[in-house]
Short mmCIF file of the C-alpha atoms (twelve columns), coordinates in Angstrom:
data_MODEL
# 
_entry.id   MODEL 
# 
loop_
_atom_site.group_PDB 
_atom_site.id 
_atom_site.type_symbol 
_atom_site.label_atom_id 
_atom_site.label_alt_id 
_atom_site.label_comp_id 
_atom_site.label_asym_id 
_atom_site.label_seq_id 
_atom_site.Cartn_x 
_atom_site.Cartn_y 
_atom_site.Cartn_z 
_atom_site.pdbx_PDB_model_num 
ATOM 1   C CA . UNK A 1   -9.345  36.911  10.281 1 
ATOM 2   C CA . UNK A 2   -10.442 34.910  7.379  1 
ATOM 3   C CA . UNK A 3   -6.590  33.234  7.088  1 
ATOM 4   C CA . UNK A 4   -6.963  32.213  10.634 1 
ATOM 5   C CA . UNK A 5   -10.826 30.727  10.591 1 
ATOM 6   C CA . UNK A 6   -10.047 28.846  6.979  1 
ATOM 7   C CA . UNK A 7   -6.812  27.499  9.044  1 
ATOM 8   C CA . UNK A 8   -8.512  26.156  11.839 1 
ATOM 9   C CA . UNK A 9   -11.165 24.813  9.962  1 
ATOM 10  C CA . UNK A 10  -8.905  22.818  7.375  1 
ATOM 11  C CA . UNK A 11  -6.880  21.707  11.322 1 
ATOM 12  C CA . UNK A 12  -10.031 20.436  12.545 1 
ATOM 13  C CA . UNK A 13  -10.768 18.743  8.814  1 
ATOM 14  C CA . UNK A 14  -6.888  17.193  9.174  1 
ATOM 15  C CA . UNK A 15  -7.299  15.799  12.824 1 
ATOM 16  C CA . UNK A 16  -10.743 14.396  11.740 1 
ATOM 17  C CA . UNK A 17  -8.705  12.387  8.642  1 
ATOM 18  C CA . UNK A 18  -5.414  11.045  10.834 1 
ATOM 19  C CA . UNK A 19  -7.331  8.302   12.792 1 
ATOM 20  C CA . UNK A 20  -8.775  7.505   10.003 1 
ATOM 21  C CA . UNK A 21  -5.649  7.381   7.430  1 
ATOM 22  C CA . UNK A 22  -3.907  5.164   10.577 1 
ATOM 23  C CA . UNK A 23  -6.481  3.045   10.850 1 
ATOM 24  C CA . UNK A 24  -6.543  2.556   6.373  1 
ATOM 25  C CA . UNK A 25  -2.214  2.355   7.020  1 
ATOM 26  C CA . UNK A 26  -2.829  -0.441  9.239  1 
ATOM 27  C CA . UNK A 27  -4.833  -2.831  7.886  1 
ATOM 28  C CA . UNK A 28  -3.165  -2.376  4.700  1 
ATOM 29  C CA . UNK A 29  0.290   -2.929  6.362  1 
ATOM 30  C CA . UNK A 30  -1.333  -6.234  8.230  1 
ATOM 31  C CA . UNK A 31  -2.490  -7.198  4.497  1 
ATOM 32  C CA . UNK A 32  0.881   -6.714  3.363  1 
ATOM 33  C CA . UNK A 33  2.235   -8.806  5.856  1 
ATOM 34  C CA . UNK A 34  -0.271  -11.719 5.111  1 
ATOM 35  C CA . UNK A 35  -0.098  -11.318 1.659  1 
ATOM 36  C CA . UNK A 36  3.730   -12.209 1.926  1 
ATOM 37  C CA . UNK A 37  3.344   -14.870 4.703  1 
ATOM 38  C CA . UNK A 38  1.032   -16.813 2.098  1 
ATOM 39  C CA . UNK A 39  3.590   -16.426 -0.525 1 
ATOM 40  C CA . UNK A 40  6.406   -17.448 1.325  1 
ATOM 41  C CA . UNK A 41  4.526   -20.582 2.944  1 
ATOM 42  C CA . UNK A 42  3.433   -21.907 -0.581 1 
ATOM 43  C CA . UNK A 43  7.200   -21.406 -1.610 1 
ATOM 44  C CA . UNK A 44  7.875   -23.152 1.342  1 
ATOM 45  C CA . UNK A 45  6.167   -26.215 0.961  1 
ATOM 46  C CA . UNK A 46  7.160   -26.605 -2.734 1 
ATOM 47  C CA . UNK A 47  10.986  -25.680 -2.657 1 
ATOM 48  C CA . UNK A 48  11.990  -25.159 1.035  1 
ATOM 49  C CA . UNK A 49  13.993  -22.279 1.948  1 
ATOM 50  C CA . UNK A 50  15.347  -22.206 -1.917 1 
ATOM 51  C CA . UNK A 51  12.326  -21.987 -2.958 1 
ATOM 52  C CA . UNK A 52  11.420  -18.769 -0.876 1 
ATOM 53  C CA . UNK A 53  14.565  -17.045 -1.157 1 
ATOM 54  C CA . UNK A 54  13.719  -17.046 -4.866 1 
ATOM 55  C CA . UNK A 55  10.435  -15.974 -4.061 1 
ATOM 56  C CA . UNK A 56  11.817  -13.090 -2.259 1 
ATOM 57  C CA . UNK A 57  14.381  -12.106 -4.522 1 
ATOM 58  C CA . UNK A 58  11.660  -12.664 -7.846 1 
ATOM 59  C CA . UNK A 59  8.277   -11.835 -6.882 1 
ATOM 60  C CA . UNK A 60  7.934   -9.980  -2.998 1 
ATOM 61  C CA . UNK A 61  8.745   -6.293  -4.739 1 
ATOM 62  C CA . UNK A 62  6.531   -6.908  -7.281 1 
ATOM 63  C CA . UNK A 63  3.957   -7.991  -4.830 1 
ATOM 64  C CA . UNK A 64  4.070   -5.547  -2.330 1 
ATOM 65  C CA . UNK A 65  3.905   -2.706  -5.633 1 
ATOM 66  C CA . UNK A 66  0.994   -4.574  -6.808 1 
ATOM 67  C CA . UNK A 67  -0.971  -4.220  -3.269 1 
ATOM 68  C CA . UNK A 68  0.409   -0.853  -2.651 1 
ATOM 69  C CA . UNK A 69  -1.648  0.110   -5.997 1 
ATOM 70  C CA . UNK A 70  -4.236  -1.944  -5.531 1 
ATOM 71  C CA . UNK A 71  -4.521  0.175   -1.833 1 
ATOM 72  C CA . UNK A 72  -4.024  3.437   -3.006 1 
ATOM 73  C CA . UNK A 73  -0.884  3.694   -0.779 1 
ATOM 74  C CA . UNK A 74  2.755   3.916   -1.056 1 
ATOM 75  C CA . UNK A 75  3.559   0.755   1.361  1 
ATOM 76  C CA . UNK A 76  7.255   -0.691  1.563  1 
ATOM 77  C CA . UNK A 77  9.292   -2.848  3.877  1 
ATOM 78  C CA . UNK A 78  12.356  -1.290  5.378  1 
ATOM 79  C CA . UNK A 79  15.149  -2.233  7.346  1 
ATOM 80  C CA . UNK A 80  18.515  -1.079  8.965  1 
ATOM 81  C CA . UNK A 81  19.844  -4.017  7.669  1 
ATOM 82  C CA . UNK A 82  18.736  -4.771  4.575  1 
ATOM 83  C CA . UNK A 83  18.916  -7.148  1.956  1 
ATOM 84  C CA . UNK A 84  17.419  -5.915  -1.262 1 
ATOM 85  C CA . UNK A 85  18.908  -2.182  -1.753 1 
ATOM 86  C CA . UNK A 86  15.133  -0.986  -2.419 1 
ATOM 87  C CA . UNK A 87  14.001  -1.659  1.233  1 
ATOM 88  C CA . UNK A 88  16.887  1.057   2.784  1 
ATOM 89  C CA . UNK A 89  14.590  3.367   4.953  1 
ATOM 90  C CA . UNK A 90  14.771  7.347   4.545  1 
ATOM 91  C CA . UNK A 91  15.889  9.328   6.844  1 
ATOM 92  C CA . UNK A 92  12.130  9.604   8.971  1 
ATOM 93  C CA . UNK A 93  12.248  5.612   9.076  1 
ATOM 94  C CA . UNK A 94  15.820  5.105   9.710  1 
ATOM 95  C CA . UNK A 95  15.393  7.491   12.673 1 
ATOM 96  C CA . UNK A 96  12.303  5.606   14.043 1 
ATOM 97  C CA . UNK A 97  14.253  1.881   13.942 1 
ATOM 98  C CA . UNK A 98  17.152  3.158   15.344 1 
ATOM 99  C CA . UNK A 99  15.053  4.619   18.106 1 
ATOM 100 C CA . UNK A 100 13.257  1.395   18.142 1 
ATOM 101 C CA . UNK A 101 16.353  -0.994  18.412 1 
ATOM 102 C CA . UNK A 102 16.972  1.147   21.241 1 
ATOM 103 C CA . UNK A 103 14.374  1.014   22.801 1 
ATOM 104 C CA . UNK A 104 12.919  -3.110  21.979 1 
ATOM 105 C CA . UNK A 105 12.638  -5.740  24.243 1 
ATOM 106 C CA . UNK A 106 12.137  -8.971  23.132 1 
ATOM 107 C CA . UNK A 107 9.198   -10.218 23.221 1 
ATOM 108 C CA . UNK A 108 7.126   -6.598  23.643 1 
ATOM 109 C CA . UNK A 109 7.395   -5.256  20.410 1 
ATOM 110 C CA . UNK A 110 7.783   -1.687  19.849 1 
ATOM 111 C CA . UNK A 111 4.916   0.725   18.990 1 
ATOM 112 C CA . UNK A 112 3.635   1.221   15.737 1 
ATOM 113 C CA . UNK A 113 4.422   4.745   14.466 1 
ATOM 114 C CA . UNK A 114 1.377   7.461   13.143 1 
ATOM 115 C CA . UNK A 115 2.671   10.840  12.395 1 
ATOM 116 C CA . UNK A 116 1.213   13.491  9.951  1 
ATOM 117 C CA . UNK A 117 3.695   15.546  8.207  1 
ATOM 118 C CA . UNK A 118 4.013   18.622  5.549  1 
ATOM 119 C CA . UNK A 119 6.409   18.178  2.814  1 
ATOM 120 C CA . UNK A 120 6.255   21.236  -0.172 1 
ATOM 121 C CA . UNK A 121 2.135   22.011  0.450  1 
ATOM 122 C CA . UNK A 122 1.129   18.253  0.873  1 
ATOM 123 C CA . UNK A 123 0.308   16.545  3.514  1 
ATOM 124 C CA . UNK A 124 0.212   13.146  4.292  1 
ATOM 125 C CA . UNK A 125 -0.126  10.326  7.177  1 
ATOM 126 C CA . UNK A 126 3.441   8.198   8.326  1 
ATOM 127 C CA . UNK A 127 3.049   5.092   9.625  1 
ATOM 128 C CA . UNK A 128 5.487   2.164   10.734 1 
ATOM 129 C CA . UNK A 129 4.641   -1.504  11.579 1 
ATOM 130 C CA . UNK A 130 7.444   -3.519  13.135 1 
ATOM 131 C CA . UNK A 131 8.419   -6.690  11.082 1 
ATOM 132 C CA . UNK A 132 9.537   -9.566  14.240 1 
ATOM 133 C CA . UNK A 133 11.659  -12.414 13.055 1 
ATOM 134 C CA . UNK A 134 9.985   -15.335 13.281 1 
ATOM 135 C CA . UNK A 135 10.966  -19.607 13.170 1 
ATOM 136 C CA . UNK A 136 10.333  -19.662 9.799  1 
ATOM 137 C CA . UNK A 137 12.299  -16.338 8.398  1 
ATOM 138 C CA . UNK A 138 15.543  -18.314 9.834  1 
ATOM 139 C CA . UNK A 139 16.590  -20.323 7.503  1 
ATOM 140 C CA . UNK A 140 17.444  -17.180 5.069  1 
ATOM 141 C CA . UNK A 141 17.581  -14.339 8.061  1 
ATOM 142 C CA . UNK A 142 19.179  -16.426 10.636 1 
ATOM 143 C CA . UNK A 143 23.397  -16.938 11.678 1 
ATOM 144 C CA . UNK A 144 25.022  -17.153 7.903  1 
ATOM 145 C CA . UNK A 145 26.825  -20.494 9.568  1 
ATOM 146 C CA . UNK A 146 23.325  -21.943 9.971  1 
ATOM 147 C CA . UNK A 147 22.073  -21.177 7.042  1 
ATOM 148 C CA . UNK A 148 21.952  -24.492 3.978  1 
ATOM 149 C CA . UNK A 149 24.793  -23.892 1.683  1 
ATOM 150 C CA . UNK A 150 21.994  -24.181 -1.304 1 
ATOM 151 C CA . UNK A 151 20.222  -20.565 0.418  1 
ATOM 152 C CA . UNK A 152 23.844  -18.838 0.773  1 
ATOM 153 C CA . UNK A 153 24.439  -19.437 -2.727 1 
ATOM 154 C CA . UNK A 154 21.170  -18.142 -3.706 1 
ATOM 155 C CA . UNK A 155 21.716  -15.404 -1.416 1 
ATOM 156 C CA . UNK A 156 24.921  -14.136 -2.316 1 
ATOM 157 C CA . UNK A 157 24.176  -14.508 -6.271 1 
ATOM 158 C CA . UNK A 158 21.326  -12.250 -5.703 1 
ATOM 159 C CA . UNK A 159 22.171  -9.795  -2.892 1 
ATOM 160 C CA . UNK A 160 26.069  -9.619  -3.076 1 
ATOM 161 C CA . UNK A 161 25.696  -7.022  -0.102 1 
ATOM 162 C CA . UNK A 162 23.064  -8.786  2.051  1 
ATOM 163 C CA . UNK A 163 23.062  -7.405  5.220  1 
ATOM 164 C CA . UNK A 164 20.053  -9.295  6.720  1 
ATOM 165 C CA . UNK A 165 21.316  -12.515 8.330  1 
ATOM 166 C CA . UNK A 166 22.182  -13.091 11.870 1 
ATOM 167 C CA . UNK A 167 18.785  -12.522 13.104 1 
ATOM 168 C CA . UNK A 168 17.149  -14.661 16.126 1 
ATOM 169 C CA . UNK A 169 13.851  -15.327 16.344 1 
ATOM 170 C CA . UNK A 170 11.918  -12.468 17.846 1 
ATOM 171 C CA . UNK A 171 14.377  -9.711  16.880 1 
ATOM 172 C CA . UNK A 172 13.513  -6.660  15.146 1 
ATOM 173 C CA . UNK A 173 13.643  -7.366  11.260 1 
ATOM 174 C CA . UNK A 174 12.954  -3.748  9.877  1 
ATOM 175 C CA . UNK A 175 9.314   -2.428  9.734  1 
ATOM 176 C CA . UNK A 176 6.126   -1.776  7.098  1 
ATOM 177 C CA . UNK A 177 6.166   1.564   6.094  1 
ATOM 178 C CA . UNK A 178 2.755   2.833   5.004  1 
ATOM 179 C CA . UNK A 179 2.227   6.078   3.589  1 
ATOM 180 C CA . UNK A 180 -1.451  7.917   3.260  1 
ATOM 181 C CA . UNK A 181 -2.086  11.155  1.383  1 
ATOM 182 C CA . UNK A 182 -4.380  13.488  3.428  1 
ATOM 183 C CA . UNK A 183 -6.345  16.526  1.905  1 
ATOM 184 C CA . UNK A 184 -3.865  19.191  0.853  1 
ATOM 185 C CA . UNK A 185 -4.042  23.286  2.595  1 
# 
């Protein structure tokens, strides 16, 4: 009887903490997304498109590690398609943007994602924010054909495998993945 009281109280202490981790996963993910909208506009406006695919390739990882520590989180960026090998989803993420490339209709983006999980005694909040193509991202992300040849050089010295061109604006790009320790059993 004790096992089952001390279970429902830590249940009731977990569903009390999810809304709470979403709502932290969010605004960090929205921060994130900022965060690299501001670095990729100043890149912009000194160097063009050159200038922010060497932003990208140079300084976005270290970024986004830098606010995921600052946070408290592990945050990422993911995609099916990606460009740098270190934003390939697991197998939980590659299963929710395949369901959302399904599923998406331009212009209504799909839903974010909030799931709590158990892996080996801890547990801990899931959350997915989808990344949208916009203008701006195609210049590197758009048709390869349409891309300068100064960007495709850059690109293919950097990312010999790129997979993350032939986007239109409004597609789905991949997603911020956000993940939030919760209080352990």
């Amino acid at each position: 009887m004790r096992k089952q009281i001390l279970a429902l109280l830590f249940a009731s202490a977990l569903a009390a903490q999810a809304p709470e981790a979403r709502e932290r996963a969010a605004q960090a993910a929205a921060g994130l997304g900022r965060v690299l909208m501001e670095l990729l506009g100043q890149e912009m406006a000194r160097g063009g498109y050159e200038g922010a695919v060497r932003a990208c390739s140079e300084v976005a990882q270290t970024v986004t590690e830098e606010f995921a520590h600052e946070q408290g989180l592990e945050i990422r960026r993911v995609s099916l398609r990606a460009r740098n090998p270190k934003d390939q989803p697991d197998e939980w993420e590659a299963a929710k943007l395949r369901q959302w490339e399904k599923e998406y209709k331009p212009g209504q983006p799909p839903p974010e994602v909030f799931e709590v999980m158990e892996e080996d005694g801890r547990r801990f909040g899931r959350y997915l924010k989808p990344i949208l193509v916009q203008p701006m991202c195609l210049g590197c992300h758009g048709p390869r054909e349409k891309i300068s040849e100064a960007v495709r050089q850059i690109l293919d010295e950097r990312y010999p495998r790129d997979h993350a061109t032939g986007y239109r604006a409004g597609d789905l790009r991949g997603a911020f993945s956000v993940t939030v320790r919760l209080a352990e059993k």
